[in-house]
N, C-alpha and C positions, 0 to 999 in steps of 0.2 A: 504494500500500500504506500503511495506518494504523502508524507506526513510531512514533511518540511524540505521545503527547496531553499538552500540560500545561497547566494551569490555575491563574492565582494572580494576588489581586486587593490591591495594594499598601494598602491602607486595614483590612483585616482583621487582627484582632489574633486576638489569641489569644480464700475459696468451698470453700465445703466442697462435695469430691465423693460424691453420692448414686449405688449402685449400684443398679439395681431388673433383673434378668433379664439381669445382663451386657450394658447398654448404658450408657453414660454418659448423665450425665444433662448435662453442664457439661463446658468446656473442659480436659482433667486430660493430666499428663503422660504418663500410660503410653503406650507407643506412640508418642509423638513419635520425630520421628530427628534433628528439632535444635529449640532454646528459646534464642528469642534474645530478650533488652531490647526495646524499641521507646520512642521519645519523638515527642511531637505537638507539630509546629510552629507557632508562632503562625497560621500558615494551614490548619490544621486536618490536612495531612498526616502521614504513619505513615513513622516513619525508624528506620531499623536500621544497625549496625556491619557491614561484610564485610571479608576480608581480601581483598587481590588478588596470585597469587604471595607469599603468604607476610608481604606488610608490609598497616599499616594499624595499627589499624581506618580504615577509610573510611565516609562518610556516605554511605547511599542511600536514597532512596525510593521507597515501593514504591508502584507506578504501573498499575492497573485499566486505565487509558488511555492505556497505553502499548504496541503489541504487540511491541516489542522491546526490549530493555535500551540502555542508553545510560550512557557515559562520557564527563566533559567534559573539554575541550583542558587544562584547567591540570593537571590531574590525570594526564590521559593522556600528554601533555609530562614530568611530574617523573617518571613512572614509564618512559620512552623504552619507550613502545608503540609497535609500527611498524604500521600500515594496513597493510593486505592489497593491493597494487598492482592495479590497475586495479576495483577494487571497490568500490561507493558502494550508496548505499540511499534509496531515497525516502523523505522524511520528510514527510505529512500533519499542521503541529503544527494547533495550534489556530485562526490565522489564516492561516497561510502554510503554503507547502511549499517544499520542496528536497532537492536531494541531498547528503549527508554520508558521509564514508569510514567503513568497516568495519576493524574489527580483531578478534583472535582473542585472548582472556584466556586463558591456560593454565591458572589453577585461580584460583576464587572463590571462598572460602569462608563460608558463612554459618552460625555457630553449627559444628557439629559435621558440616557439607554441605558435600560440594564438588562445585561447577558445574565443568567441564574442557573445556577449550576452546570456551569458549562464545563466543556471536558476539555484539559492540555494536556498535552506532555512534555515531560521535565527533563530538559538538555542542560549540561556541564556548562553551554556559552564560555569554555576557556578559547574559542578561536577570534582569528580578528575580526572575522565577519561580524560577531555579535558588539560589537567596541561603541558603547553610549545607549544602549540598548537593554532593556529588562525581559522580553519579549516580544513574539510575534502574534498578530491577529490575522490569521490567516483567513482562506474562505468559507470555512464552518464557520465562520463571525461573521464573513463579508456579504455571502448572498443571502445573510436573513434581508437584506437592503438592496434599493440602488443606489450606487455609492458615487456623490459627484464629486468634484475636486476645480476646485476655483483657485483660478491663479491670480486674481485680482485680490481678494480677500486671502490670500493663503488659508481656505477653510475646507474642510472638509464636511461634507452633509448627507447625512443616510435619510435617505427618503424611502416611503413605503412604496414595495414593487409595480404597484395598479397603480401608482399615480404618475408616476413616467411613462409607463406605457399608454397613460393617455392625453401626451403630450406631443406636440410637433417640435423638435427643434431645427429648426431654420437656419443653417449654416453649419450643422454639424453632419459630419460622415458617419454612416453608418458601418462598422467591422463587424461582421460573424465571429461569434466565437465558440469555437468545437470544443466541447466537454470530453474529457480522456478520463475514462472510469478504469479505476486501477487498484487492486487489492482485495481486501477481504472486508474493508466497511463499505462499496462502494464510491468512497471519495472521489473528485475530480481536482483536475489543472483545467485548464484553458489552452487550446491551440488557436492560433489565426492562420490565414493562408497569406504569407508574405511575400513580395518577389525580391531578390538580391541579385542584382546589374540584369535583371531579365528573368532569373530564375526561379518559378514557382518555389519555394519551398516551406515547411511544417515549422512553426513558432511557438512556443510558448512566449504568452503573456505573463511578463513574471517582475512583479514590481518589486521584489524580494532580490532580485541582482540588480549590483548595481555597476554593471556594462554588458555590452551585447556579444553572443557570443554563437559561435559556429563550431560544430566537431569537422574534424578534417575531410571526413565524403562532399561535406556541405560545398568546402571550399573547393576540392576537386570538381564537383559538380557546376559550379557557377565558374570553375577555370579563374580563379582569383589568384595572386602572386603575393605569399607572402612578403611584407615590408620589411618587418625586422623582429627582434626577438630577444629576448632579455633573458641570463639566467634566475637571474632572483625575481623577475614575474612568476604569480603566484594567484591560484584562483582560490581564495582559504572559503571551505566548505563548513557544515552544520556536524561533521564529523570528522574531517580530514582534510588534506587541499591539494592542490596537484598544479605542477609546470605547466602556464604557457608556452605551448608550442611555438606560438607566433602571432603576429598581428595582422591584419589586411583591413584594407577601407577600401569601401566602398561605394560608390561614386552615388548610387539612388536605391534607395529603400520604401520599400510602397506595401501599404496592407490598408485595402479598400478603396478611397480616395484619398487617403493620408498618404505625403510623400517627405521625408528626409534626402537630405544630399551629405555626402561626403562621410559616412559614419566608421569608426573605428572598430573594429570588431576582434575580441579575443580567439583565436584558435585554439582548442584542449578539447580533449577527451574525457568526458563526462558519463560517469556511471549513469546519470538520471534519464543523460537522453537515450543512451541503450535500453533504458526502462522502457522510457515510453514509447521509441519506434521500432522498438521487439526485434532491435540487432542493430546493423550499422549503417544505417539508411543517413539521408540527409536532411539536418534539422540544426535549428535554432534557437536561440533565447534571446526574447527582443527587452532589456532590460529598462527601469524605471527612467534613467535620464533621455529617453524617447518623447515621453508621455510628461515629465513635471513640470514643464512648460509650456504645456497647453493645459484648456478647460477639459476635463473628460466627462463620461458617466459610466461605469461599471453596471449594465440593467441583464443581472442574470437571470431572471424572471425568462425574459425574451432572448438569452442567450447571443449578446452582444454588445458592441464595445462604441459608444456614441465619443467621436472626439472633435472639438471644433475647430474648424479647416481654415485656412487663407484661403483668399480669393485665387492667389496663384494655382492651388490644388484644386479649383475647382475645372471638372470636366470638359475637354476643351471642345468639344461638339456643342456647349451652350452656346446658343447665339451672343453675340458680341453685345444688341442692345441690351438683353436678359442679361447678361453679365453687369452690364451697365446699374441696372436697375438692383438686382445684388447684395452689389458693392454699397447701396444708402443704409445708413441708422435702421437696425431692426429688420435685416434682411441677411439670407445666406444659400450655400447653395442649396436645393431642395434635400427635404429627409423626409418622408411617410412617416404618418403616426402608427403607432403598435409595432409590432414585429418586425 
């Protein structure tokens, strides 16, 4: 079972609301049921305050590629969390696996939310990846919601699932995202279908790393030329970490109508994605510094990824006037309501 994905590469550093027909046009609070801060880590992660049992704030991040929440030992230790006796949980991290005890939170709270008796499990965090961090909230947390992310207010807003879905946003792109059911709880990751210099290939959405990354078929497959390579590049995993192969950029990166230019991408051989593409096929991890710089919405309900697009990405078959027209206050490219 896929129980925590993490990704962190020690060398990385660091609105006005239009209504048109009662749908929002932009990330706005009505209807939120909580708004919480959010700060970006030198490693491009999305970190938010929670209470647990009433104290705190605690540090968590919130983790795409995680399918379960996770609490680390020092944390778990000062608050005398007891494990659930005879219960453990397989953890698939990034390079490594194992099994880790299970405990029971009696109330989390995030913002004006409370998670009750929710199920983590309880990692060592002695690697760099977890460095400023107390835990993960992964998507056992994420899809009770749809989860927006404003880059104007640095806030993060869970909204209930039927209420995006019965909204148009207007200049945002719609991305599909493929649920990859894996293990023995049924949990899920997220795949998108992304292209690299041309090349269809399989993505994890995974806001839990913080850089983009390709195992080596990837690169062979899109015929990319590695640039350079470091020995003490290092990908430090949720259990283990393992060598940078090498580096390669990439000139355009596209998944849906969202397009990047020039992206730097790690090369390494990762146990997770043998996981998940059942051997040594060609695959990806499109990590957080993608995404924390736009508006997003996370609307798992409808299994898909709403992000909002420049005019430069929008479809170039729109007519020129329609383009025209657009580009004013309260307009964007088209998206269909619902699904």
């Amino acid at each position: 079972m896929i129980d925590a994905v993490k990704l962190h590469l020690k060398i990385f550093g660091p609105i006005v609301v239009f209504m048109l027909c009662s749908c929002a046009t932009v990330l706005d609070e009505d209807g939120a049921l909580a708004i919480t801060p959010y700060d970006i880590q030198d490693s491009g992660r999305i970190v938010i305050d929670a209470r647990i049992n009433g104290l705190g704030p605690f540090r968590f991040a919130l983790d795409t590629g995680a399918s379960i929440s996770v609490i680390f030992d020092q944390l778990r230790n000062r608050l005398e969390l007891e494990a659930i006796p005879g219960k453990s949980v397989l953890i698939h991290g990034a390079v490594a696996s194992g099994r880790f005890p299970l405990l029971i939170i009696r109330r989390l709270d995030v913002g004006r939310e409370a998670w009750v008796d929710a199920r983590f499990a309880s990692l060592p965090g002695d690697t760099a990846v977890d460095t400023g961090i107390d835990g993960i909230l992964g998507v056992d947390f994420l899809r009770r919601y749809a989860v927006g992310f404003s880059t104007r207010d640095r806030a993060v807003r869970l909204y209930p699932p039927d209420l995006v879905g019965r909204r148009s946003y207007r200049g945002w792109a719609s991305v599909p995202l493929e649920p990859e059911y894996i293990g023995e709880s049924g949990a899920a990751l997220y795949l998108v279908k992304a292209e690299l210099a041309g090349r269809r290939i399989p993505a994890i959405f995974d806001l839990g790393a913080g850089l983009n990354m390709i195992n080596q078929a990837a690169a062979e497959s899109v015929g990319l030329t590695p640039k350079f390579s470091r020995d003490e590049d290092h990908v430090a995993g949720a259990i283990e970490s393992t060598p940078v192969v090498a580096w390669v950029r990439v000139d355009q990166v596209t998944t849906g109508r969202v397009r990047w230019q020039n992206e730097m991408f790690a090369v390494a051989e990762l146990g997770i994605l043998s996981t998940l593409m059942h051997g040594d096929s060609p695959c990806a991890i499109l990590g957080s510094g993608l995404f924390n710089q736009r508006d997003f919405i996370i609307d798992f309900a409808r299994n898909r990824l709403l992000v909002k697009v420049a005019m430069e990405e929008v479809d170039d078959s729109i007519p020129l006037q329609l383009r025209g027209q657009l580009e004013q206050p309260g307009h964007g490219a088209p998206v269909s309501c619902g699904a």
